[in-house]
Structures are given as C-alpha cells and as structure tokens.
C-alpha positions in Angstrom: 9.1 10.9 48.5 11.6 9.3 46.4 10.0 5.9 46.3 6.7 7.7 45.2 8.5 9.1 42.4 10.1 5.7 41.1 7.0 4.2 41.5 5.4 6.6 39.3 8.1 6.4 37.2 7.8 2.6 37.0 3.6 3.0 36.6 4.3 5.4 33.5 6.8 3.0 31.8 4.1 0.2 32.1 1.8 2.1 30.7 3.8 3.0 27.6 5.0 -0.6 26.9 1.2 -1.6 27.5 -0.3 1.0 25.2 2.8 0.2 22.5 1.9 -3.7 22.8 -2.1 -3.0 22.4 -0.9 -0.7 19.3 1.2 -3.7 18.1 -2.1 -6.4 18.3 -4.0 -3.9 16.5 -1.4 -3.0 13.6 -1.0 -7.3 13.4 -5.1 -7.4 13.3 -5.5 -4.5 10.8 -2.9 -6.2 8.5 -4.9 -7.8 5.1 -4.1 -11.4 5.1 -6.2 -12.2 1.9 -6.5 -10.9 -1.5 -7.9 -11.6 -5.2 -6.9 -10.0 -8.1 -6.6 -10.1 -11.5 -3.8 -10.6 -14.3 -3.2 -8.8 -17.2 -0.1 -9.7 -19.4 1.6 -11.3 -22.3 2.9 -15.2 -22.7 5.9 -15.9 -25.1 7.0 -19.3 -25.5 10.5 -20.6 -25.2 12.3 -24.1 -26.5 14.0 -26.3 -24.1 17.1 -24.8 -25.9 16.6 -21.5 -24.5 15.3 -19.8 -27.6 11.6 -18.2 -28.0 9.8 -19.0 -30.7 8.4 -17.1 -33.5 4.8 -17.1 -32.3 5.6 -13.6 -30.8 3.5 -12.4 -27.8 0.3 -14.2 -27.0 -2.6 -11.7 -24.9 -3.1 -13.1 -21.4 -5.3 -12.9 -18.6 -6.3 -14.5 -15.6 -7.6 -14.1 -12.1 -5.5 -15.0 -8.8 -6.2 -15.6 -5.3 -4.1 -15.8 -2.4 -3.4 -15.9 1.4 -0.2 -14.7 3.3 0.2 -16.9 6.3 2.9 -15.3 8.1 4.3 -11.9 7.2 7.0 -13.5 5.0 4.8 -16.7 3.2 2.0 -17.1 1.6 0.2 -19.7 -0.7 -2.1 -18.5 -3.7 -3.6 -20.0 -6.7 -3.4 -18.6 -10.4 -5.8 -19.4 -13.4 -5.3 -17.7 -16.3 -5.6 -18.4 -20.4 -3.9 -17.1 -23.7 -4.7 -17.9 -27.7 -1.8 -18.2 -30.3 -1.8 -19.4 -34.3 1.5 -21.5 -34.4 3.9 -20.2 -36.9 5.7 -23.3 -36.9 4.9 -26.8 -36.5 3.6 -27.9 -33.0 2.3 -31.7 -31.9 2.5 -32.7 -35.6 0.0 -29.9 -36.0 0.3 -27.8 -39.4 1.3 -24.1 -39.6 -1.6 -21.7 -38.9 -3.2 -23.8 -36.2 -5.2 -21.6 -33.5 -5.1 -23.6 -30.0 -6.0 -21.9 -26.6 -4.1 -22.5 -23.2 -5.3 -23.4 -19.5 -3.3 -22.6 -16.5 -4.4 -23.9 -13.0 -1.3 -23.3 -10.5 -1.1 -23.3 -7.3 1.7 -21.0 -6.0 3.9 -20.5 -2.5 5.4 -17.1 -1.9 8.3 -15.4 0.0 7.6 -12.2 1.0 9.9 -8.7 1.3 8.1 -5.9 1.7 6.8 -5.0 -1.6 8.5 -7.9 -3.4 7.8 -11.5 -3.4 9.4 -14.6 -5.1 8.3 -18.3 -5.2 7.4 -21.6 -7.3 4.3 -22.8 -8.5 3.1 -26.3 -9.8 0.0 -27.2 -11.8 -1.5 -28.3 -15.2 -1.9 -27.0 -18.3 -4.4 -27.8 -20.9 -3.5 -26.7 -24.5 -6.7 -27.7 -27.0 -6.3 -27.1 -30.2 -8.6 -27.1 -34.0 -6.8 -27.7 -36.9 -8.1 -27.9 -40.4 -6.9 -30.1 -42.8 -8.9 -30.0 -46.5 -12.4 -30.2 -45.1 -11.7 -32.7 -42.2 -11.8 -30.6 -38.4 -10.0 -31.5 -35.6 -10.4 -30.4 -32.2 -8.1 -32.2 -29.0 -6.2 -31.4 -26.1 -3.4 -32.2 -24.1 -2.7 -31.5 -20.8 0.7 -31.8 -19.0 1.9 -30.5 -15.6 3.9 -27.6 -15.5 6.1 -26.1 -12.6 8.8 -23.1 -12.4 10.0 -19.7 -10.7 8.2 -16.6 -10.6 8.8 -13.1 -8.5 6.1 -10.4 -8.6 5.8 -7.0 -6.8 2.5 -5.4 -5.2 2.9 -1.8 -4.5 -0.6 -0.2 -2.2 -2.0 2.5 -4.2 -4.6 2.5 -1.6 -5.6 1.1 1.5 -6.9 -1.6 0.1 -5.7 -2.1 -3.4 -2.3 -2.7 -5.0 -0.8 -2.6 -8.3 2.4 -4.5 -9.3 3.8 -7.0 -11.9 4.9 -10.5 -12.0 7.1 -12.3 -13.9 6.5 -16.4 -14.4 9.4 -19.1 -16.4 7.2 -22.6 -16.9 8.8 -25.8 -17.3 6.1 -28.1 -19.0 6.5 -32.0 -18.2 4.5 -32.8 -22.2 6.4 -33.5 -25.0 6.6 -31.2 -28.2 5.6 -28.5 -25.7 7.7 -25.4 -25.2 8.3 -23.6 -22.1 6.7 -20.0 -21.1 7.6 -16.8 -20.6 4.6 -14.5 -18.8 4.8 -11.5 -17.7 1.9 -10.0 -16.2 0.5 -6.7 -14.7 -2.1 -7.2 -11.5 -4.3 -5.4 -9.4 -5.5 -6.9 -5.7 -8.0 -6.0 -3.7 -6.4 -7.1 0.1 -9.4 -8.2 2.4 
C-alpha cells in the first residue's frame, strides 16, 4: 500500500511540473516580441563644449519600430524630424535661417523590466533655405551620427505602452552641434 501511495505521490508531482512547464511555453509564446510606435518630443542642440545653444527647443516627432530578441535585447529603428530658425550662425549660414532635420537610426537595446538602455548609429540630413537679398538657397548635408539613449515603456494595456526616452547624438559633420532629444512614445506590442 505504501508503494501505491509514493507512486501516486510521484504521478501528482509530474503532473504539476508538467502543467507548470506547459504554463511556462505559453507565458514565453503570449509574450509581444514586436512593436511600432510613435515619438513625440523636443530636440535641443548642444556644442562640442557641452553648452546648448540658443535655438531653444525644437518640436519633434517620429515613428519607431522594433523587435526584442531575447527577453533582455532587442534591435529597433527610429526616424524621426524637427525644424529650427538658427539664432546664431550655423554652416556659414546667416542668422534667421529655417533648416529641417532627418534622423534614420538604427538602435540595439538592453532590457530591465520596464527600462531599457542602448546605442544607436545612423545619418542625419540637415537641408536648409537661406535667403540672401533676392538670391534663394536650398542644400543639405548629411553626416553620421551615433550616441546613448535609455527609454522606459510602461503597459497601460495589454497591448499598448506609454513611456519616455531620452537620446545624446554625437554628429561625425563639421559646424554641426550635438543633440539633446527627449521624447514621449506610445507602442502598440504585436
């Protein structure tokens, strides 16, 4: 009778650590890999020398896509664009000149929880028009850029999150001044 009962005993334990393993495989399954989302912020430039300049806060947006390979990384791309008038001189240009800004990153993440840090690399295209009498000018330049950024994504759903990120761009151009972003962003997780 006693070996009925540890065999029982044995059959019940099995069926727990099978039922908690099947629960495991569907958690992992469940889990949203993918997202897309979109960015909402403001861009301050910076000089090399670690002050901003006196363009203030340029209006940003953008859109970002992204895909967590592993619980704790993840790769994701970023496009976004922001306008500014130059209060001071930039490329030679005068004072008062409007130009318009391109990001194209591509970013890898480290995941914690919520919370997630990483580096991106990409290119940015700054075009500009500037008026001098009667004589208009429009060009472009475009330069890679690369830095840190951190973020957080808090679910506000089962699907959705809200969160912030915060980006520091290093630009490779000369006459080009570092950026400051920090953005608001809501993902849909697929």
């Amino acid at each position: 009778m006693a070996f009925a009962d540890d065999k029982s005993e044995q059959q019940a334990k099995d069926d727990r650590e099978k039922e908690e393993l099947e629960r495991s495989a569907e958690e992992k399954a469940s889990e949203q890999r993918a997202y897309i989302g979109v960015l909402m912020g403001g861009n301050r430039s910076a000089a090399s020398d670690g002050t901003t300049s006196e363009s203030g806060i340029s209006p940003m947006i953008g859109v970002t896509a992204g895909f967590k390979l592993s619980p704790l990384f993840g790769l994701s791309f970023l496009g976004s664009r922001y306008a500014l008038t130059n209060s001071t001189e930039v490329f030679g240009l005068p004072v008062g000149t409007d130009s318009n800004t391109t990001l194209l990153l591509a970013q890898g993440n480290f995941f914690l929880s919520a919370f997630h840090v990483g580096v991106e690399l990409g290119t940015s295209t700054n075009s500009w028009r500037s008026l001098a009498s009667s004589l208009s000018i429009e060009n472009s330049n475009l330069s890679i850029v690369y830095g840190p950024q951190g973020g957080m994504d808090f679910k506000v759903g089962k699907t959705i999150s809200l969160g912030g990120e915060l980006h520091y761009l290093f630009s490779t151009a000369r006459n080009v001044t570092n950026n400051i972003q920090v953005l608001a962003n809501l993902k849909i997780w697929l």
